[in-house]
N, C-alpha and C positions, 0 to 999 in steps of 0.2 A: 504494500500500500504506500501512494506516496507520501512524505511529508504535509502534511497540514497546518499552516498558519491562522490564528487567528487574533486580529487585529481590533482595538476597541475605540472606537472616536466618538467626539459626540455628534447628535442629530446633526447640528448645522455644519461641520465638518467632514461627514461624510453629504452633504448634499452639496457643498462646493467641489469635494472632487469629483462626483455622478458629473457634476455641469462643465466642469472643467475637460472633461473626458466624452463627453456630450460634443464640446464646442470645437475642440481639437479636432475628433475622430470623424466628424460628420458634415462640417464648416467647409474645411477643405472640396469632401467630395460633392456635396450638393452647391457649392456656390458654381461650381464647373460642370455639372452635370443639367444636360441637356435631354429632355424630355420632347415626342412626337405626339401626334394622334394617338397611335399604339400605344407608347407605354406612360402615357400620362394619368396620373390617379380618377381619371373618370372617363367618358364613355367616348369616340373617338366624337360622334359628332357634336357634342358638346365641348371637346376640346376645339374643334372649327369655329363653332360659333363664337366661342368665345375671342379668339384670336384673330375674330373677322371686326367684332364688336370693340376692338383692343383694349379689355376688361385687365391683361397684365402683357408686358412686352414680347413680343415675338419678334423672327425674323424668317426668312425663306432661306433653307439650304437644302440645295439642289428641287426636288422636285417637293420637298417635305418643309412647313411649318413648324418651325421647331420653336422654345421656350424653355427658359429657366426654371431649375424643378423650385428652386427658392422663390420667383415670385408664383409659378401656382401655386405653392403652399400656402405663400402669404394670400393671396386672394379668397384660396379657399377656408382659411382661417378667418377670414374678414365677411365671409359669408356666413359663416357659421353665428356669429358673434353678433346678427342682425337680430332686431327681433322679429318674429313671423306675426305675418296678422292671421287674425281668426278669418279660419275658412265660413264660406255662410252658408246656413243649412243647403242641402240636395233640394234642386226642385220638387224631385216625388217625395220632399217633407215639409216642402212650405207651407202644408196646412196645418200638419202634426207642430211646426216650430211656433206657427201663429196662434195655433189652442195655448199652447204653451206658456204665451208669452199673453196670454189671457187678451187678445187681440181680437177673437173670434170664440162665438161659442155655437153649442151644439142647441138648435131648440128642436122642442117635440113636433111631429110632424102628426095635424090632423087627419083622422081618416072617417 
């Protein structure tokens, strides 16, 4: 078995070296890493759209639309961080949302 170290730091001293080791190891390759349609974190043709809409910078190399995997990330970070609005009810419950919303009521129907 091999040797085993164990090492005791506190909370904030082991999270400056995670970020430390974080910003090193990953800094480097995602600031030079060049993301396509293909291999961009979402679907190719919303990577189009976006790079039609110029939502983060792109450029053309050779026949392919390429971009930075740092600012998709950043955009899609920036996305996330939005807030949503409320979707509004389905047509086939606009009546059930307007009972609801005591908008409408049911009356007895004579016979």
């Amino acid at each position: 078995m091999k040797d085993v170290k164990l090492v005791v730091v506190s909370l904030e001293e082991l999270q400056s070296l995670i970020e430390d080791a974080l910003r090193s190891g990953t800094a480097r390759e995602s600031a030079t890493e060049w993301v396509d349609a293909r291999s961009a974190p979402m679907s190719r043709r919303r990577f189009q759209e976006l790079t039609r809409e110029n939502a983060f910078p792109s450029r053309w190399e050779g026949p392919k639309r390429v971009a930075r995997r740092v600012d998709v990330d950043a955009y899609l970070v920036a996305q996330l961080s939005k807030p949503r609005s409320k979707r509004s009810a389905p047509v086939d419950d606009a009546i059930g949302a307007a009972l609801a919303k005591g908008k409408l009521r049911v009356l007895k129907v004579r016979r």
